[in-house]
Structures are given as C-alpha cells and as structure tokens.
N, C-alpha and C positions, 0 to 999 in steps of 0.2 A: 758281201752278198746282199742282193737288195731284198728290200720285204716280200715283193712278189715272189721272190725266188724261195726265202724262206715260206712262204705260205703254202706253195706250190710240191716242197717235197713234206710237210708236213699232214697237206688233205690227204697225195697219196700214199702215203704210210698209213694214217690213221685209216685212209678205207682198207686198206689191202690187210691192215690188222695184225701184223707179221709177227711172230709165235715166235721163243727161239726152239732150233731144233731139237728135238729129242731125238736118243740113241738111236742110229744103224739099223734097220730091222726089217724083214721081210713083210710085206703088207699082208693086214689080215682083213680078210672077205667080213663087208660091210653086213649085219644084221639085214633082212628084207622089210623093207616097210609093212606094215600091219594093212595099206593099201596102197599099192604101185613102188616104182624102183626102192633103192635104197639109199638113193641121193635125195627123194622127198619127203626124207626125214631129217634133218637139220641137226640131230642127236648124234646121226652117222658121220657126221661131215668134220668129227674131232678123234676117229678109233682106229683111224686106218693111218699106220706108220710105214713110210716109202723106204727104198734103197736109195740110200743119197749118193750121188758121183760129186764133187764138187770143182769148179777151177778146170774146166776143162779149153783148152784152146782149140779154137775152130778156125780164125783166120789170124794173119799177121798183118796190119793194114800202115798205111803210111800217118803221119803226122802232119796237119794243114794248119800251116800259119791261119790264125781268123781275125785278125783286128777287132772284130766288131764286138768281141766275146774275152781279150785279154783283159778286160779290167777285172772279170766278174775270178771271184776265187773258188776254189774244188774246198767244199763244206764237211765237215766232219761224216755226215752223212755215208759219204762215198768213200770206198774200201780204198787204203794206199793203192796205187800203182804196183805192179807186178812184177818183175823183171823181163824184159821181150827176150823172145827166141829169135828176132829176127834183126837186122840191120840198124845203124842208130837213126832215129829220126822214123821209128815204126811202134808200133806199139800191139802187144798180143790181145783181141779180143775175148774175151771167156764165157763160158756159160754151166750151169748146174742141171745137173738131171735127179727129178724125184720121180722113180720107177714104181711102179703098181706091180704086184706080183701076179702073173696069169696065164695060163696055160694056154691064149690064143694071144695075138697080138691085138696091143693095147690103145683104144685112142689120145691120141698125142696133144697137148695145148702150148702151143709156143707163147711164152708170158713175156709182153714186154713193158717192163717199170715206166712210170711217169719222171715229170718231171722239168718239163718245158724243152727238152734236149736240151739242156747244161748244168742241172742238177740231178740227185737220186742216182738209182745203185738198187740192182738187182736183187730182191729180199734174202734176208741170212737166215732164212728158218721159210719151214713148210705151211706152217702154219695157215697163211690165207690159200691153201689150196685144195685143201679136205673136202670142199663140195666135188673138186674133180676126181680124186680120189674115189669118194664115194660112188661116184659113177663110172669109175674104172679109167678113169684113166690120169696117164702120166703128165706129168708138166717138164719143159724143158725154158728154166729162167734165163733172160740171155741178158749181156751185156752190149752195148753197142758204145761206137766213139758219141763226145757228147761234144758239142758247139765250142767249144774249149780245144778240144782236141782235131775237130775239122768243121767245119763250116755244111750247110747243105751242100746234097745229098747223100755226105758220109753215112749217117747212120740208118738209111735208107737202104744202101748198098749193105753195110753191115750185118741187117735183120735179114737180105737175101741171102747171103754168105749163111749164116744158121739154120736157114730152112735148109741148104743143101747139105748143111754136114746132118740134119736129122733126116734126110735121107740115106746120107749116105752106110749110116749106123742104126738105122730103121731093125737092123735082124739082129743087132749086138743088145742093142736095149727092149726088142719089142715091141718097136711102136708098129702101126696100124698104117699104113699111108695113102688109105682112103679116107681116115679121121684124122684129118690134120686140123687144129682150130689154131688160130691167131687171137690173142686176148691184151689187152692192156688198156690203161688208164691214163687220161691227158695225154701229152706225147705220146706215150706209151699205145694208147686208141689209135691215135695218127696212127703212127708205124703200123699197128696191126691189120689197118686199113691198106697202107699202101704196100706191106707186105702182098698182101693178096690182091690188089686191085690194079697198082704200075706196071707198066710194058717190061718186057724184058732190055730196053734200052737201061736199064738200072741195073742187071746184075753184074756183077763185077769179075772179071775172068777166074776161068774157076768155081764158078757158083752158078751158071745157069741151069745143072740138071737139079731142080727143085719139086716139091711134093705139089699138088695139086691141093688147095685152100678146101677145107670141105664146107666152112665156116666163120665168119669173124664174130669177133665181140667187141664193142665200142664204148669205153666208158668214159663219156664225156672227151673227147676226145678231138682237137682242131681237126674241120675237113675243109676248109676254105681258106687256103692261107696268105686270100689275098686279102679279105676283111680279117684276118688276125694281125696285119700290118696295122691295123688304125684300131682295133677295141683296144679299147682302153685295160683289159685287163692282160692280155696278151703282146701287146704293142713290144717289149722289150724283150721277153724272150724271141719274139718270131725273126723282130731285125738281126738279133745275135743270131740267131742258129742261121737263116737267111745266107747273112756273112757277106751283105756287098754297100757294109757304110757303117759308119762308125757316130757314138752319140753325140750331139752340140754341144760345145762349154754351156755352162754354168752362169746365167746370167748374174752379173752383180746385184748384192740389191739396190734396189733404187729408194732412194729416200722420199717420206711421205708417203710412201703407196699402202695404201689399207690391208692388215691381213686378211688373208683367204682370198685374195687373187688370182686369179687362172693362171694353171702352172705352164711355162714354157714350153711349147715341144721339144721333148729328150733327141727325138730323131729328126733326119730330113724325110721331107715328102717323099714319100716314093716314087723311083725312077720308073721310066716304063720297062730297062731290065728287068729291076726288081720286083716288078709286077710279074712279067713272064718267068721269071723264079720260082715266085712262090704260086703259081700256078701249077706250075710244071709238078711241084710237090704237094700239090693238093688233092688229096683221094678227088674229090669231086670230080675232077677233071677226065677222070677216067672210067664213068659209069657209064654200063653197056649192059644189054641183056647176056646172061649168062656169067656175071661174078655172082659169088659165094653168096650163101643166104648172111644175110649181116641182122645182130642184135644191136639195138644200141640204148644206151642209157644217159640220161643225164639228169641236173636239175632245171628247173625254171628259173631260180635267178641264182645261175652261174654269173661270177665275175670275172672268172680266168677266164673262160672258154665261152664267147658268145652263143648264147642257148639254140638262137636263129640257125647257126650252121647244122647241128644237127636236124633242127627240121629240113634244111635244105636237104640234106642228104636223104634223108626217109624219102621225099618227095620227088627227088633224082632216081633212087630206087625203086618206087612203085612207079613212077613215069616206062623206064626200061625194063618192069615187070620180072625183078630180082627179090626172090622171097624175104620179106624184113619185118621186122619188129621193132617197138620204141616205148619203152618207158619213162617217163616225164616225171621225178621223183617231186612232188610237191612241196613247194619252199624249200627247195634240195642246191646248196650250194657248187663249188667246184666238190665234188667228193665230200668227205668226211660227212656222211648221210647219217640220220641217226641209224643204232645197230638194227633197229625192224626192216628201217627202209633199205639198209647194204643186204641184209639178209633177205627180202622179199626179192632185188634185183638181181641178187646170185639166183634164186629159187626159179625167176622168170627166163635169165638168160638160160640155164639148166632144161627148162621146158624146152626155149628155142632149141638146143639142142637134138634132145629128141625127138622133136617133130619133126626136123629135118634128116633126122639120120644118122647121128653124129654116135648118139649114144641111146640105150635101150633103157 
C-alpha cells in the first residue's frame, strides 16, 4: 500500500475520531442547551447511546476485474471479507444502522467513509456520530465495493443500492424520508455528492425507487475528477478507481543523475476516454438548479484533494442558485483538523442543517 494510501485512511480515521462501541442501548433524550437545540452543545454529542443493527446486507453485486488497482493490497484497516450469499464471483455489500430512539420518525444521515475508493471501511463504533444523535437523528454507515473490487462507477451504483434499501426499511427503523442527509469525507464526500446529485442513468436494477436527498455534506471531498487525474495528491488513487490503464514501469536508475530529480510519471496521459470517465463521475458535472442544499468543508492546503475544486463547486452552486455553504478550515490539511477546528466544522455543518430544514 502506498503512502498516499496510507495517509489517506489515516486523516479519515483521525477526523471521524471513531469511539469503539459501547453496549446496545436504547438512546436517551439529549439534555437542552442552556440556549437553542441540544446538539449546540458539544457536551451532548457523547450521552446519547443508539440501537446498533450491525452487518446488514442490502445488495449482492458482481466482482470487476480492475487492473489498474490489482497491485494495491486490502490493508488491515478493512474488515475481512464476509461470506456472499450470492453466486461466486459476487460479493455481499453491508451496512450498520445506529438508531435514535423517538416517537416520530427520525432524520436519517447516510455516512459514507473515505478513503480514496480502495482503502478504509465503514467505522466500528458510533463514536464520530453523537453530534447526529444529538440532534435526533440516525446514521446509516454503509459499505460500498472499493476499486479493488470494481473499477468506476461501482461504488457509485453501490451507495444508490443503500439509499433504496433505507427507503425501503424507512418504517422498520424509523427514519424520516423527507430528512434524508448524505455525509462523507474524501471519497466518502464524492459519493455523497453524487449520491444526491447523478442522473438516474447510475442506479442499478433494483434500486431506482430512492429517497429524495434533503441535504449533503462535503468533507473535503473530489468533485472534479478530471483535475484529480493530474494533482499530484490524488493522481493515483483516481487512475485506479478510474480503472482504464494501468501504472508505467519503473524507470532504471540512471547513473550520474543528481538526487531529487523530478520523479517519473507513475501514469499515462490521460485518454480523451478517460477524460469523459471521470467526467461522467464527477459531481460537478451535474449541477442544476434544484439539487440538495450542499455544505461543504475543507482545508486550504489540502494535499490529497485540490482545494480549488471545492471552490469550484461552491461557485457552480451559487451560479445555479442551490443553497450552499463552505467553510475553508485555515492551514487545514486533507482532514485530520485540529479537534477545535473538526468540532467547530461539525458545529457549522449542524447549523447547515437546520436552516435548511433538516433538523430543529
């Protein structure tokens, strides 16, 4: 696994801050802030214990040879493999539900982990999700295939597949399906984005009857994945998940050449396929008046994720005059923010929320 890779599931661990679980338990009604909700209190956001379902299978999907992604190896990080229920050469995708306890139906956050698509694994504790909690509502962590397992836009189709089984289970767990949020970090932001923002030309049979997006959240997250082809911090995951070319050898070294020499490109140029690829998979591509109000978060000198595309986005969004927000965490890396600045971007996305409607 290369260092990017390792970096990459290390920010989002360290942001998401992942607790392990504590015992089974019926949630208990957050204390009210001394002034407004109970989630604007940051105290609240460690007291509230969910019902946990865990390992639950929502789809059975196929297995996609990816060349571009078999050298890279499945890192300790990521949970063993499962046993499929289904055919060989398929593989079952999973998801965890942490339920709020509540006498009306609950608004719902579909969490989806980072990780560049081909590393990380859906959190094993509840831990980073106590500000939703706090404000009532559920999280549903999902698993999807990772660039190892299929190339684009597997896991694209995958995150649609989940939104329709939390429809479909909407009355079994309680959720809300006018409060549907989308949330995730690096990849994880992707996806949540194109969750809510791709044509229905992306779901996959069996999953078009889906909830209607009430909200995204964006942490740091690629929306341009045609400049993630060439930044330099992004360049190798994107080719692998991508999935249409494979890296260059290795050059020899060459004698006499000075160290710190400009390192080789790892990949070929990008095709004009491969252009229209990762187009096609790039939230950007698909802003219009009337998607989902979007938060979004990042730093200023992001490495992984070029800073610039989020402002692109912000700017694509007030362009087509879709309510949005952007907080710029100062000297704020890919993730791992110090804990005032992760805690202040929970606090802001939380507002987004209930000014749009999301939560009270």
């Amino acid at each position: 696994m290369s260092k990017l890779h390792v970096a990459a599931v290390v920010a989002v661990t360290t942001f998401l801050a992942v607790i392990p679980a504590l015992a089974q338990a019926p949630a208990a009604a957050a204390a009210p802030a001394a002034s407004g909700p109970a989630w604007a209190d940051p105290a609240n956001w460690k007291t509230i214990k969910p019902i946990e379902t865990h390992d639950i299978v929502y789809a059975n999907v196929p297995l996609v040879h990816n060349p571009s992604a078999e050298a890279s190896q499945t890192p300790d990080s990521v949970r063993k493999p499962m046993p499929t229920t289904g055919a060989p050469g398929t593989m079952d995708v999973h998801l965890d539900v942490y339920q709020v306890t509540s006498t009306k139906p609950t608004p719902v956050i579909i969490q989806l982990h980072g990780g560049g698509w081909i590393v990380g694994d859906r959190p094993r504790g509840y831990g980073s999700f106590g500000a939703f909690f706090a404000a009532g509502a559920s999280v549903v962590a999902v698993q999807y295939r990772n660039a190892i397992d299929a190339p684009a836009p597997a896991s694209v189709q995958d995150i649609r597949c989940a939104m329709a089984w939390v429809k479909k289970n909407a009355k079994k767990y309680n959720f809300d399906m006018k409060h549907v949020v989308t949330w995730g970090g690096s990849a994880g932001g992707h996806l949540a984005l194109m969750a809510a923002y791709a044509p229905k030309s992306f779901d996959p049979p069996g999953c078009t009857d889906q909830p209607k997006v009430a909200a995204v959240l964006d942490d740091y997250g690629p929306t341009d994945l045609v400049d993630s082809l060439t930044f330099h911090g992004s360049v190798d995951i994107t080719h692998q998940w991508i999935g249409m070319d494979v890296p260059l050898p290795s050059d020899p070294p060459a004698a006499g050449v000075p160290a710190g020499r400009p390192a080789q490109p790892r990949w070929p140029a990008p095709t004009p396929a491969m252009i229209a690829r990762a187009r096609e998979v790039s939230p950007v591509t698909y802003i219009h008046h009337g998607l989902p109000p979007t938060f979004i978060v990042n730093g200023d000198k992001d490495g992984g994720v070029n800073p610039a595309e989020s402002d692109e986005l912000k700017k694509l969004l007030d362009d087509a005059h879709v309510p949005g927000g952007h907080y710029i965490v100062p000297g704020g890396g890919h993730g791992n923010f110090p804990p005032a600045e992760a805690e202040k971007a929970m606090m802001l996305s939380l507002q987004f929320l209930q000014t749009n409607g999301v939560i009270k």
